[in-house]
OpenMM code with the backbone's topology and positions (N, CA, C; nanometers):
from openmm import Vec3, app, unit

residues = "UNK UNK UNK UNK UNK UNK UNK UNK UNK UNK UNK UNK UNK UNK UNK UNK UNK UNK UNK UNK UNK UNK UNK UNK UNK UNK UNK UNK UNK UNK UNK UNK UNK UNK UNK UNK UNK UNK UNK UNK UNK UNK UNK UNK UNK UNK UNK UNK UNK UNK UNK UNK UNK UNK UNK UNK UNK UNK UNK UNK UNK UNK UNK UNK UNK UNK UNK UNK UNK UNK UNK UNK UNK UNK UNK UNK UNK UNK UNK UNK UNK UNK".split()
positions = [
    Vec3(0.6156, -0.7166, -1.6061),
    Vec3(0.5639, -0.5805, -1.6001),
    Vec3(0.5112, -0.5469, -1.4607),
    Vec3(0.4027, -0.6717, -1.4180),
    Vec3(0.3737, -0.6164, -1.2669),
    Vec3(0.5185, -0.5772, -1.1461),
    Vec3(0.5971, -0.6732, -1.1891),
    Vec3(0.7130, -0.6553, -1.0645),
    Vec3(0.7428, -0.5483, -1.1095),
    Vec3(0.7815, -0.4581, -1.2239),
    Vec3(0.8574, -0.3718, -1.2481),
    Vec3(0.7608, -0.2413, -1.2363),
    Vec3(0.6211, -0.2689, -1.1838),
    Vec3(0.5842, -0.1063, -1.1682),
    Vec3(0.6003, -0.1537, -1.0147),
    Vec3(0.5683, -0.2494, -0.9513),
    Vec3(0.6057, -0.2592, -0.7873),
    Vec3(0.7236, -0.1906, -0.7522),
    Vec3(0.8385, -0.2522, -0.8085),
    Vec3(0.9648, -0.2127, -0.7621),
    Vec3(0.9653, -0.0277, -0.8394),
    Vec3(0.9392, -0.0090, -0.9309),
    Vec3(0.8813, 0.1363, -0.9520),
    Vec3(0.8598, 0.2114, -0.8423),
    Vec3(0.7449, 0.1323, -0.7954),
    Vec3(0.6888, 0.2661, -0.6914),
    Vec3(0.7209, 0.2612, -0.5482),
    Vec3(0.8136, 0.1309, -0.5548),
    Vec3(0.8702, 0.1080, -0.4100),
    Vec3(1.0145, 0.1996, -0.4515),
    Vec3(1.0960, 0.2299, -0.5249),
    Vec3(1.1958, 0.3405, -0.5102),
    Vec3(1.1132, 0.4836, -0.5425),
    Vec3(1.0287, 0.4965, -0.5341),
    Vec3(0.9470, 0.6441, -0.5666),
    Vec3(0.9309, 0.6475, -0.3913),
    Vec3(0.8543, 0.5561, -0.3211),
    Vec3(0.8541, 0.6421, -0.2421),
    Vec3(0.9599, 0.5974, -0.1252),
    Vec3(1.0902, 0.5378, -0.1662),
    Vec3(1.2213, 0.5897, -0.1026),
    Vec3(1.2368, 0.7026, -0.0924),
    Vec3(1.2438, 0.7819, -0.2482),
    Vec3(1.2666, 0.8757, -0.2915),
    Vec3(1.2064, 1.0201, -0.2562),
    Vec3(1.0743, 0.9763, -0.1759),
    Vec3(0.9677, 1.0564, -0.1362),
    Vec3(0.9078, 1.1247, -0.2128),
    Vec3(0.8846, 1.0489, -0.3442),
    Vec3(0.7699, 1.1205, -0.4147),
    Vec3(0.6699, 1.0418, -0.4557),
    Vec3(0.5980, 1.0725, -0.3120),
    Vec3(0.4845, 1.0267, -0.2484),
    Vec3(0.3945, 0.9788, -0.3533),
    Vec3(0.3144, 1.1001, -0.4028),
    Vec3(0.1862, 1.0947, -0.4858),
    Vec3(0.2172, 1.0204, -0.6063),
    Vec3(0.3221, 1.0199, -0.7017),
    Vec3(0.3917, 0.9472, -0.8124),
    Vec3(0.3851, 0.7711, -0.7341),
    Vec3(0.4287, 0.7574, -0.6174),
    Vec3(0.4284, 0.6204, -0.5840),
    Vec3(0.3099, 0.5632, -0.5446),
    Vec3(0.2063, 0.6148, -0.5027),
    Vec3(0.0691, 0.5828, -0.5124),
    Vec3(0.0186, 0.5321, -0.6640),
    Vec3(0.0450, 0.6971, -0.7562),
    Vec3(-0.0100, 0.6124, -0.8558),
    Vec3(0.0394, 0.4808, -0.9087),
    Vec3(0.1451, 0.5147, -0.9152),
    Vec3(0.2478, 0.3419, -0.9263),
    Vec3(0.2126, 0.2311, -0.8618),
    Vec3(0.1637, 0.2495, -0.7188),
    Vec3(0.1134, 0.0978, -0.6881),
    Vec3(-0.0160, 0.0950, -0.7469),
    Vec3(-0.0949, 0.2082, -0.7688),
    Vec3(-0.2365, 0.1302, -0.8120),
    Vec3(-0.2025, 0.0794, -0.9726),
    Vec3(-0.1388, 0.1265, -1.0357),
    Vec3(-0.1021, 0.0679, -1.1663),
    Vec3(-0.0836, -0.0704, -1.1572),
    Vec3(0.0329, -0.1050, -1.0431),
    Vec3(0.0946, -0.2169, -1.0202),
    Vec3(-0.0493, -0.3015, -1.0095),
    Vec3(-0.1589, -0.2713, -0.8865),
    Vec3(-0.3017, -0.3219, -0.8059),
    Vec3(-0.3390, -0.3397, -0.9734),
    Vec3(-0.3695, -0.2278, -1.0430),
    Vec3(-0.4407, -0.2817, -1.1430),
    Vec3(-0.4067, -0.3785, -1.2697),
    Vec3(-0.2897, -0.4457, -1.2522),
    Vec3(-0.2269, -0.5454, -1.3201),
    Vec3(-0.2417, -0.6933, -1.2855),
    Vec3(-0.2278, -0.6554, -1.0966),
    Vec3(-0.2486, -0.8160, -1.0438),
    Vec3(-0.2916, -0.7631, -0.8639),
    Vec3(-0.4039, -0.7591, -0.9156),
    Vec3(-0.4753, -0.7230, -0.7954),
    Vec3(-0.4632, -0.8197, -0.6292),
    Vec3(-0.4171, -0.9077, -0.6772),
    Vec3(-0.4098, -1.0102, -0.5689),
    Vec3(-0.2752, -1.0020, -0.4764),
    Vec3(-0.1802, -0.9249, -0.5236),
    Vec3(-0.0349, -0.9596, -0.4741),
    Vec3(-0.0774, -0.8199, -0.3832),
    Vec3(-0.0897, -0.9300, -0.1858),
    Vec3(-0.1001, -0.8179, -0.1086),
    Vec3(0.0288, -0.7217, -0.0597),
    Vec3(0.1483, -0.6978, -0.0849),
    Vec3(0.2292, -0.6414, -0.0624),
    Vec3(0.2124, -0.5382, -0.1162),
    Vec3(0.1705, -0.5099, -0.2294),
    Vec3(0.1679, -0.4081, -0.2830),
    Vec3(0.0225, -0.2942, -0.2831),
    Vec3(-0.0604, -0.3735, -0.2156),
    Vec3(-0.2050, -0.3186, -0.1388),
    Vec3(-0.1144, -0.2103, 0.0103),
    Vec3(-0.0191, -0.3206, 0.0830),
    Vec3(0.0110, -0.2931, 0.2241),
    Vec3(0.1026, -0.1256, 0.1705),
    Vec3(0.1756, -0.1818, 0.0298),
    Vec3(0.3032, -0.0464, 0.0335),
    Vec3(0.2137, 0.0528, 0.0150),
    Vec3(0.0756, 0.0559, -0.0602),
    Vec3(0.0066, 0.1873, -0.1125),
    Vec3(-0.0262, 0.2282, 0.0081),
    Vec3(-0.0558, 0.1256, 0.1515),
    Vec3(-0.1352, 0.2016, 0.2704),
    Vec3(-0.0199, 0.2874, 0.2996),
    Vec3(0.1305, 0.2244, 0.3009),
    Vec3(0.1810, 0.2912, 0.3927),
    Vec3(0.2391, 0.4418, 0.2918),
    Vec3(0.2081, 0.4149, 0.1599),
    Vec3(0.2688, 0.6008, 0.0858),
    Vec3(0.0964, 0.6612, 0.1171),
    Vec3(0.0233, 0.6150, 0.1700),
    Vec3(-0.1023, 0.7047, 0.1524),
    Vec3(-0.1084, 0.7517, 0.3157),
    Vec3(-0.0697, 0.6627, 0.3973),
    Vec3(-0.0561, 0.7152, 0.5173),
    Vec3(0.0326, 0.8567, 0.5233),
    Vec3(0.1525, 0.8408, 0.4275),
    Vec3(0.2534, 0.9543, 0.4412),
    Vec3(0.2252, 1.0576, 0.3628),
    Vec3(0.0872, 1.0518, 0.2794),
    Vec3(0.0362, 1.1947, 0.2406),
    Vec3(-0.1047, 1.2042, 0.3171),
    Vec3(-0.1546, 1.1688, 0.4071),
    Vec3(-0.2386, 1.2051, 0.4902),
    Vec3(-0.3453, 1.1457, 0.4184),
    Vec3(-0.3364, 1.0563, 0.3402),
    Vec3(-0.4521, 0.9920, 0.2953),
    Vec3(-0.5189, 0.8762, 0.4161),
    Vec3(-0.5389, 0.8821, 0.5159),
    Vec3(-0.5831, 0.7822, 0.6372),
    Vec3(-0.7226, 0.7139, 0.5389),
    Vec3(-0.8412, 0.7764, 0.5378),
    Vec3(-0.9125, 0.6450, 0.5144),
    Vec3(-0.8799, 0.5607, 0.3650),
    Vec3(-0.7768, 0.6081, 0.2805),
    Vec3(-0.7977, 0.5456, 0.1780),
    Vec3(-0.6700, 0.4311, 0.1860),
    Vec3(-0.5771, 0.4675, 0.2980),
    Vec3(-0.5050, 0.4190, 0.3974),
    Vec3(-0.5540, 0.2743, 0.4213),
    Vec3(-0.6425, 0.2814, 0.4880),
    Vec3(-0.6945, 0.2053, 0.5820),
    Vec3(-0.7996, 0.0800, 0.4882),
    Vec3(-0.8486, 0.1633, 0.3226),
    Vec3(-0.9118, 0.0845, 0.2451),
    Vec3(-0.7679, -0.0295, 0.2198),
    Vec3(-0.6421, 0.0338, 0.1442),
    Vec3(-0.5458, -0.0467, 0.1478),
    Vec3(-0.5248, -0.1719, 0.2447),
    Vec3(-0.4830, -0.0921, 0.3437),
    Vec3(-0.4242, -0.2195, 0.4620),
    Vec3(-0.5556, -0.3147, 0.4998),
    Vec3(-0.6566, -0.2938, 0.4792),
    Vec3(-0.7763, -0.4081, 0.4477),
    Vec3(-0.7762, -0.5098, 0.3626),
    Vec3(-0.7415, -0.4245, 0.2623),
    Vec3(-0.7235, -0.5360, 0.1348),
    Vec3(-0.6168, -0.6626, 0.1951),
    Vec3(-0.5341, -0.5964, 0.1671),
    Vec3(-0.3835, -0.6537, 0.2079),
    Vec3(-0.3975, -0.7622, 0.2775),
    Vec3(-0.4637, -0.7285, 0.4175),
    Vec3(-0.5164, -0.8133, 0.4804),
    Vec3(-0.6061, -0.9145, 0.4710),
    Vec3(-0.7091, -0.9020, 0.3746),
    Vec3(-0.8265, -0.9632, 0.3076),
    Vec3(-0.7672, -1.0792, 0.2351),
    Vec3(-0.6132, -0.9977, 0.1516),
    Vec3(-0.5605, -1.0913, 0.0209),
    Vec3(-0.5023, -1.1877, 0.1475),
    Vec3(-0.4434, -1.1720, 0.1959),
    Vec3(-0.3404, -1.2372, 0.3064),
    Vec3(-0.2450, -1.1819, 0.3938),
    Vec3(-0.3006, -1.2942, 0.4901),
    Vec3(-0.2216, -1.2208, 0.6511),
    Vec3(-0.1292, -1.1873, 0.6281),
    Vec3(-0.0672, -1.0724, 0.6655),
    Vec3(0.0771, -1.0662, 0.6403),
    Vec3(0.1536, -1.0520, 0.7565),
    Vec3(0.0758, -1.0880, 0.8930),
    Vec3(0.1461, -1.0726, 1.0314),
    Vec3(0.1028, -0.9716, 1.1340),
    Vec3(0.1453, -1.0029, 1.2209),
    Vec3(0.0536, -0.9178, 1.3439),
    Vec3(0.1288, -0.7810, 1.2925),
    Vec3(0.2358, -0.6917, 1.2104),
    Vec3(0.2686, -0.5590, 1.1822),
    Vec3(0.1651, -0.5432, 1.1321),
    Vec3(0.1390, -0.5782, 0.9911),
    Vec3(0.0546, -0.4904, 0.9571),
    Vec3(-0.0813, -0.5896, 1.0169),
    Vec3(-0.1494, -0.5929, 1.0918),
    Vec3(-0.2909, -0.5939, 1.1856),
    Vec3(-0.2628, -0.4948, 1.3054),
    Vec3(-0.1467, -0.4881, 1.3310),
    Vec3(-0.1319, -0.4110, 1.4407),
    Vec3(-0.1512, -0.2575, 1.3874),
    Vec3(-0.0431, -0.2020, 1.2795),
    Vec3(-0.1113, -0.0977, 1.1742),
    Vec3(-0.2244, -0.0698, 1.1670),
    Vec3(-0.2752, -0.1468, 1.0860),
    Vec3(-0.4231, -0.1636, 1.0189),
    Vec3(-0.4805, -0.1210, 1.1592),
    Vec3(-0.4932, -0.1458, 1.2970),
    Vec3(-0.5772, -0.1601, 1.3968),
    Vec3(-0.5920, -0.0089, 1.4505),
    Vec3(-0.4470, 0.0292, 1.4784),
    Vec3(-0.4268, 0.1918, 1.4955),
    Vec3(-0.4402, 0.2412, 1.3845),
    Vec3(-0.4557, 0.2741, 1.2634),
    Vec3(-0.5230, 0.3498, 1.1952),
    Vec3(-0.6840, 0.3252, 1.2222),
    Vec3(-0.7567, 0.2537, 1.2115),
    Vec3(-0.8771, 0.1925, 1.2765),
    Vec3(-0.9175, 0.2817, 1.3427),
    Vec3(-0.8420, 0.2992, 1.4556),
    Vec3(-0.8414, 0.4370, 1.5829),
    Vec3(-0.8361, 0.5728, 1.5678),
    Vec3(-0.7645, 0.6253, 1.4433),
    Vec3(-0.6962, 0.7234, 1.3976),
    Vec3(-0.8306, 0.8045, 1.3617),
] * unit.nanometer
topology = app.Topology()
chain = topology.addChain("A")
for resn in residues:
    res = topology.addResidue(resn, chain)
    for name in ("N", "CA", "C"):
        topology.addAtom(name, app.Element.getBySymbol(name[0]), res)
């Protein structure tokens, strides 16, 4: 079930419907809160509706759960700035 609202809301916001794929990853977050990929995908559909600080709560997490590489710290850093 968790993979299948992930992959859910990762073709939602292919699809660009943005706000539908937000809620989808937090569904996904609220199933298995630990799997940071799916913290990092909500920063980046919340970045693309102008959600910056709730953005930036995301790509924290993500980061918190585990490194996922200097992209997203480098991200995470310029929003920081933003």
């Amino acid at each position: 079930m968790v993979q299948t609202n992930f992959k859910t809301a990762n073709q939602l916001l292919r699809e660009g419907k943005l706000d539908d794929a937000v809620a989808a990853y937090r569904e996904a977050i609220a199933l298995n809160p630990g799997f940071s990929h799916t913290h990092h995908n909500l920063g980046e559909a919340l970045v693309k509706v102008g959600r910056i600080d709730e953005a930036i709560a995301a790509f924290g997490q993500a980061v918190a759960i585990k490194d996922r590489g200097t992209a997203v710290q480098v991200f995470f850093c310029f929003l920081l700035r933003y």
